[in-house]
C-alpha positions in Angstrom: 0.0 0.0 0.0 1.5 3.4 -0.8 -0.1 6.9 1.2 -2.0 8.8 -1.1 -0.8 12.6 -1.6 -3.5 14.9 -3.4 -0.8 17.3 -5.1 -1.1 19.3 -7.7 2.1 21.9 -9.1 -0.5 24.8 -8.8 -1.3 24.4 -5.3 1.7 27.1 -4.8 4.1 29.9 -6.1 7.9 31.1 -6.6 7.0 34.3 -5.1 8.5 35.7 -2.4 5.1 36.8 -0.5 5.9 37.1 3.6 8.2 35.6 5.4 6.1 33.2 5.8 6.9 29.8 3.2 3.3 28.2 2.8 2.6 29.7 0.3 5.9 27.8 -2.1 6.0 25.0 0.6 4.1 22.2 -1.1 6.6 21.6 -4.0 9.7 22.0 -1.5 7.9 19.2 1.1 7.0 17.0 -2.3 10.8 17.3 -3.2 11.6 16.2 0.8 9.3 13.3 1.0 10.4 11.6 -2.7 13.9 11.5 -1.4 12.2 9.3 1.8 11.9 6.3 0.4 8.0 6.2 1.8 5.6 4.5 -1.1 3.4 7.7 -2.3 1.0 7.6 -4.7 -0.1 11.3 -6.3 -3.8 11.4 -6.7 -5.7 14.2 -8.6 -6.6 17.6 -7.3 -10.1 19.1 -8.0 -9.4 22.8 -7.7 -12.3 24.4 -5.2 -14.7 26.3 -7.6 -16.0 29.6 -6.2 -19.5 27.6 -5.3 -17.3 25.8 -3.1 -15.5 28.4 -1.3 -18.6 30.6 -0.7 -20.0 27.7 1.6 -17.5 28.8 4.3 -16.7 32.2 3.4 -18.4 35.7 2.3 -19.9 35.6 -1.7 -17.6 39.7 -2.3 -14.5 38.3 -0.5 -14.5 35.0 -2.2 -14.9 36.8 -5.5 -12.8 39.6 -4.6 -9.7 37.8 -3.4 -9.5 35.9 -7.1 -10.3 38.9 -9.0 -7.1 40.7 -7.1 -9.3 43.3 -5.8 -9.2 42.0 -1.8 -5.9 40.9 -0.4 -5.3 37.9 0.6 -4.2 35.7 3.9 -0.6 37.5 2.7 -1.6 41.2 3.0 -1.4 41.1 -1.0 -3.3 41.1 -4.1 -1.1 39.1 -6.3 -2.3 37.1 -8.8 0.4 34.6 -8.6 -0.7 33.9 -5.2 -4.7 34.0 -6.4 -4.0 31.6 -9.1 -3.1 28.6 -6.1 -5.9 29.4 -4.1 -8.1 27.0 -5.5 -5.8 24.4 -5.9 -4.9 24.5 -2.0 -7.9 24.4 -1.4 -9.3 22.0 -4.0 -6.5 19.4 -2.2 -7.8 19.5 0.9 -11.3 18.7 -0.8 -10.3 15.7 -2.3 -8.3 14.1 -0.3 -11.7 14.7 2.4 -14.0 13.6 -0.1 -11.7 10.3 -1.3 -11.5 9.3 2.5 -15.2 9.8 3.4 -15.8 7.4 -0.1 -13.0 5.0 0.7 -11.8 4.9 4.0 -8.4 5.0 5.2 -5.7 7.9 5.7 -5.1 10.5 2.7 -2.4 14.2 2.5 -2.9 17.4 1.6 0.4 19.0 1.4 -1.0 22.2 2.5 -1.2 25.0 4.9 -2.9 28.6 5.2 -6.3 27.3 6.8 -7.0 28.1 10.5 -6.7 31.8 10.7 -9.1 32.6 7.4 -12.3 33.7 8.6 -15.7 34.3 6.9 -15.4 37.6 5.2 -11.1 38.0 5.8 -8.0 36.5 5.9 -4.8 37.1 8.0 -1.9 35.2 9.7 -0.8 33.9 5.7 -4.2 32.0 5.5 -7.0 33.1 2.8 -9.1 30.6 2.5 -10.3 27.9 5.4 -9.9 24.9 3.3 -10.7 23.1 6.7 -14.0 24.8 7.2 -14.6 24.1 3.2 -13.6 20.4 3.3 -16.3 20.1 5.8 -19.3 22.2 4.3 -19.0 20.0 1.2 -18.9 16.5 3.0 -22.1 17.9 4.5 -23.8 19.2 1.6 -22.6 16.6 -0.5 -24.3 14.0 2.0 -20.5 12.3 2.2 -20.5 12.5 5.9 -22.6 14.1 8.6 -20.2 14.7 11.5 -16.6 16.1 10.9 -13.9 16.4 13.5 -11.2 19.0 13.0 -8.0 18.5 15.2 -5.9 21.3 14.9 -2.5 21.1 16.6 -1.3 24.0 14.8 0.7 26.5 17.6 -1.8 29.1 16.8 -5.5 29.5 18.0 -7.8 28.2 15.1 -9.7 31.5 15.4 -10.9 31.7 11.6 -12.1 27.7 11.9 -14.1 28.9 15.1 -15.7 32.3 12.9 -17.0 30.0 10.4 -18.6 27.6 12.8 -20.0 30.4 14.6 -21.3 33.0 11.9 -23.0 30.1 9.9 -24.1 28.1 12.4 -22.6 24.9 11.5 -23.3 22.1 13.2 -21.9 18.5 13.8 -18.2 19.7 13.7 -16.1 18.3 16.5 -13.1 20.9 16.9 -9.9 20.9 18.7 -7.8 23.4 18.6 -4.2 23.6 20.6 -3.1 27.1 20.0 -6.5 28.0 22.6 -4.8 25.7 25.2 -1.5 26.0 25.0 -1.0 29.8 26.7 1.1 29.3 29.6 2.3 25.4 29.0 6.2 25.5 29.1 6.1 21.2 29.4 4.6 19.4 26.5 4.3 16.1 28.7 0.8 16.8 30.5 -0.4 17.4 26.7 1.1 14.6 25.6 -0.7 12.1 28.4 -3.7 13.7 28.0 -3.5 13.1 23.9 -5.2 9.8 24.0 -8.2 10.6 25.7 -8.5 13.9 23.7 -8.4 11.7 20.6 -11.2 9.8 22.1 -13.4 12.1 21.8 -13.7 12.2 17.9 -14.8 8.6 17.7 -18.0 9.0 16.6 -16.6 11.4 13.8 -17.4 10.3 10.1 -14.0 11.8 9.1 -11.4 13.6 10.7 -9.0 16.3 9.4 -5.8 16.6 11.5 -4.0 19.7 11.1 0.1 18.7 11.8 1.4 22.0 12.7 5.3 22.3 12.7 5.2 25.5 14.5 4.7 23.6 17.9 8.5 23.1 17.6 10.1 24.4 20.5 12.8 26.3 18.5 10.3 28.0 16.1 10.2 31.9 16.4 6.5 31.8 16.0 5.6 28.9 18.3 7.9 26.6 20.7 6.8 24.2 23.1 7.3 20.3 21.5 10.8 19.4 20.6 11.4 17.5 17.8 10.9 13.9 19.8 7.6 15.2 21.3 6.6 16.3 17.2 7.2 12.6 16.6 5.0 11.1 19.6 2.8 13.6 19.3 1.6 12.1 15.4 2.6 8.6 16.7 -0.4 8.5 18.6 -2.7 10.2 16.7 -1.8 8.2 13.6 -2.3 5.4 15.7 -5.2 5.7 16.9 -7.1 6.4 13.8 -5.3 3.9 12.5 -6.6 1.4 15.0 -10.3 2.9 14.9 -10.4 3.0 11.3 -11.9 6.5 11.2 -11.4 7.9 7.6 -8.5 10.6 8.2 -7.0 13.5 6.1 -3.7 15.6 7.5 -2.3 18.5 6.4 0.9 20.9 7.1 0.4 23.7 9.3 2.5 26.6 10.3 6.9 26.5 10.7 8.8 29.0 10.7 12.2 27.7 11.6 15.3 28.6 9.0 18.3 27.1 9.4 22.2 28.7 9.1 21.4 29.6 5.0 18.4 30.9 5.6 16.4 27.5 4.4 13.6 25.7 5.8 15.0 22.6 6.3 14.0 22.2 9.9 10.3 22.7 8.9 10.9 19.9 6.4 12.3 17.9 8.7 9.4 17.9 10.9 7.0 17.4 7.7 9.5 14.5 6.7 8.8 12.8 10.6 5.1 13.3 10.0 5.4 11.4 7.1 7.0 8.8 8.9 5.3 8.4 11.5 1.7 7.8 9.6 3.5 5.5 7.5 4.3 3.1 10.5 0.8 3.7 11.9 -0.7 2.3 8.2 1.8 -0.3 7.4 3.7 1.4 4.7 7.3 0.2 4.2 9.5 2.2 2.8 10.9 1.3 -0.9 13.9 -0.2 -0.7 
């Protein structure tokens, strides 16, 4: 069995657009996980139409972010930058909608969700492909109740907007960055992680947000070392493993550069992710 990766080359840009890298990450973490030797199979990408955008967000700022006349999660109006939007988002759809058909564990390589709310953007997010993922499987009849588990650093504020402004019910949704004020040891979290996980069960599918900006040496985050990254998706690939609940992951967040300037610590962690749900599934690595 390979992992299934819903990629597509438009799902990002060259341009150098905040100092934020989500928005060129996807091709670099593609690049990274081909040198891993973990069996990945690309799937297609259906790029989110603007039908399926306006289910979670405002009808002017969907329209107005793609015609370059809002800006986006970036503080921009680029059109480099509007051309991926749909294909970040459309990822995110599929995989969701492959997993609620099929079963099993499926990746977006993605990030920019959490922060984007119903009529704006901010913190490098534009569009809540998490909220959009799950107005679909709802209206789409592909599922009913949809946990979102969001260990991102960052307080999911745009995923709770959504919720809130349209009323949307039968969403289960964690988020750490709410918790995690104060917590200078990761270990309580981590013990408490398998009853948390517990508590999307009865979830028809589950998108799990693996943040990289937990890592306690990112400027933007820093509470999980690299070890606690790793047990941190250990369990949680585990357990839906074991549960068989259908489950997507993306990327989230990272900020960490190394000595040149790269992000090779951010890929690191994406690489470990990668890992890690392929021991939980049963993929061996190609030889």
């Amino acid at each position: 069995m390979d992992l299934l990766v819903f990629y597509d080359p438009r799902q990002h840009t060259d341009a150098n657009v905040s100092m934020s890298p989500s928005a060129g990450k996807p091709a670099q973490v593609m690049a990274s996980w081909a040198r891993s030797g973990v069996p990945l199979t690309l799937m297609p990408v259906t790029p989110a139409s603007r039908e399926q955008l306006r289910l979670a967000h405002e009808v002017a700022y969907v329209d107005g972010v793609l015609d370059g006349k809002y800006r986006n999660g970036f503080g921009n109006i680029l059109p480099e930058v509007a051309a991926t939007l749909p294909w970040t988002t459309g990822s995110m759809v599929s995989a969701a909608c492959h997993v609620a058909r099929h079963g099993g564990v499926a990746i977006s390589p993605t990030s920019g969700f959490h922060h984007a709310q119903y009529s704006s953007g901010g913190g490098f997010c534009t569009f809540n492909g998490l909220m959009v993922a799950v107005c679909v499987l709802q209206q789409t009849g592909l599922a009913r109740t949809i946990g979102i588990l969001d260990i991102d650093m960052h307080y999911g504020n745009g995923t709770d907007d959504i919720i809130r402004r349209l009323g949307v019910k039968d969403v289960v949704h964690y988020t750490f960055g709410s918790h995690v004020e104060g917590i200078e040891d990761a270990e309580p979290f981590l013990r408490d992680l398998p009853r948390l996980l517990a508590t999307f069960d009865a979830c028809d599918v589950v998108l799990y947000q693996a943040g990289a900006d937990p890592f306690v040496e990112d400027p933007l985050g820093g509470v999980l070392t690299m070890e606690q990254l790793r047990q941190r998706d250990r369990l949680v690939f585990g357990h839906f493993a074991r549960t068989r609940a259908p489950l997507v992951w993306n990327l989230a967040g990272g900020y960490t550069r190394d000595a040149a300037g790269t992000i090779a610590p951010v890929l690191a962690i994406h690489d470990a992710t990668l890992q890690e749900c392929a021991a939980a599934y049963g993929v061996t690595r190609a030889a």
